[in-house]
C-alpha positions as CSV (number, residue, x, y, z in Angstrom):
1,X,0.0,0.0,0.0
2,X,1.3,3.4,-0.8
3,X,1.1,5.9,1.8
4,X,1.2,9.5,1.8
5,X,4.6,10.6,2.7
6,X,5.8,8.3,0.2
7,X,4.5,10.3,-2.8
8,X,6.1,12.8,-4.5
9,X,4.5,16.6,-4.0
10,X,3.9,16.6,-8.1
11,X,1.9,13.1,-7.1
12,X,0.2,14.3,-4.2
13,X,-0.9,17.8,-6.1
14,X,-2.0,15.4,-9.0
15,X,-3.9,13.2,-6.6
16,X,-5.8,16.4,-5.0
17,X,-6.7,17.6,-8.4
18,X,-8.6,14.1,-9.3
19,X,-10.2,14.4,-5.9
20,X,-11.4,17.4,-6.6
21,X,-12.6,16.9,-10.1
22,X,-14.7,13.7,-8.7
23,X,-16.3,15.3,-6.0
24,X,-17.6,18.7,-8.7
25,X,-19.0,15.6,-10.7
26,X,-20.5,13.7,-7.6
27,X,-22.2,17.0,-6.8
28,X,-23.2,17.6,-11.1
29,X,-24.9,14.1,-10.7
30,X,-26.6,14.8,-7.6
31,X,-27.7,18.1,-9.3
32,X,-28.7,16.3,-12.3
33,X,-30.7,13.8,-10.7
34,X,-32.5,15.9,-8.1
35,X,-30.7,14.4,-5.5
36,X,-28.9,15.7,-2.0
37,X,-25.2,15.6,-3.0
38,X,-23.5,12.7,-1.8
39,X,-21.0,12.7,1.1
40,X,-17.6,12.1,-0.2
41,X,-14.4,10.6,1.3
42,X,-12.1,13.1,2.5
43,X,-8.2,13.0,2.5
44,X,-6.7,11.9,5.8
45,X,-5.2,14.2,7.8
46,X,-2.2,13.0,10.1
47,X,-1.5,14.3,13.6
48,X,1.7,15.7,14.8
49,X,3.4,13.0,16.7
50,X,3.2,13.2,20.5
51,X,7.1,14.2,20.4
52,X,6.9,17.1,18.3
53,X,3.5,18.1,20.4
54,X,6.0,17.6,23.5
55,X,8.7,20.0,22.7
56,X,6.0,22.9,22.5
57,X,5.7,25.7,24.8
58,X,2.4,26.6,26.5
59,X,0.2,28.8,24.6
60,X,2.1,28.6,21.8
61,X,1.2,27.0,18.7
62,X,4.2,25.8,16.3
63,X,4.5,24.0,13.1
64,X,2.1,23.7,10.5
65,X,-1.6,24.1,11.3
66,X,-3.9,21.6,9.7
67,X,-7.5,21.2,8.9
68,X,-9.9,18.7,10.8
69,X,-11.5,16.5,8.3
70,X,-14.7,17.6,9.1
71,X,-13.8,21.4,8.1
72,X,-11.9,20.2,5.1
73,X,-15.1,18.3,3.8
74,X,-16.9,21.8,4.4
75,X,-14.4,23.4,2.8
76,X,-14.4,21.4,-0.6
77,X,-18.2,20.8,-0.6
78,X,-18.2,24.7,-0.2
79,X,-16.5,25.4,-2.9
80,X,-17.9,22.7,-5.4
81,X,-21.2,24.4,-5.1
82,X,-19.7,27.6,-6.1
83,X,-18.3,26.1,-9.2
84,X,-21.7,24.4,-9.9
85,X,-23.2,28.0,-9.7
86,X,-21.0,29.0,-11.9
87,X,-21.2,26.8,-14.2
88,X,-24.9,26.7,-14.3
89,X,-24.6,30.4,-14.8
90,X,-22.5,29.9,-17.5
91,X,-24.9,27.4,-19.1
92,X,-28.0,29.4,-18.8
93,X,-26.2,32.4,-20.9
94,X,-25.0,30.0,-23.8
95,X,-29.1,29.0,-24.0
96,X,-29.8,32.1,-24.0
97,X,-27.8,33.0,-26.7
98,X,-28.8,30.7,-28.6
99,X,-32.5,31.6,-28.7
100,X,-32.0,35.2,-29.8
């Protein structure tokens, strides 16, 4: 099994970009179909180990930050409605400029 600090940042970026392309067309299905848009798998987040968390002084936060999986899920779905919007927006003028 690959894991994730085995991939190169080129892979990883690649990897984030299919993600994200699968989760604008879970939700263009969903909107097709009428349907709630499907919950989709999130990537994993890893915690500092407890030896870096150690060496920390109080009240201090050090390193990188990152993103609870529940706020990154909020974060993508956020933004693949936006880009539906958009692109329904987009759509709707095309129609309409082929009528007149």
């Amino acid at each position: 099994m690959i894991t994730l600090s085995s991939l190169s940042s080129k892979q990883l970026k690649r990897a984030a970009e299919i993600q994200e392309r699968i989760e604008a067309l879970h939700l263009e299905l969903a909107a097709l179909l009428g349907k709630p848009a499907p919950a989709v798998a999130t990537a994993v987040i890893e915690e500092a180990p407890e030896a870096a968390k150690a060496g920390r002084k109080a009240g201090r936060r050090g390193g990188r930050r990152n993103f609870t999986a529940e706020g990154l899920a909020r974060i993508r779905a956020g933004q693949a409605r936006r880009w539906a919007k958009v692109r329904a927006e987009k759509e709707k003028k095309a129609k309409a400029g082929r009528k007149g």
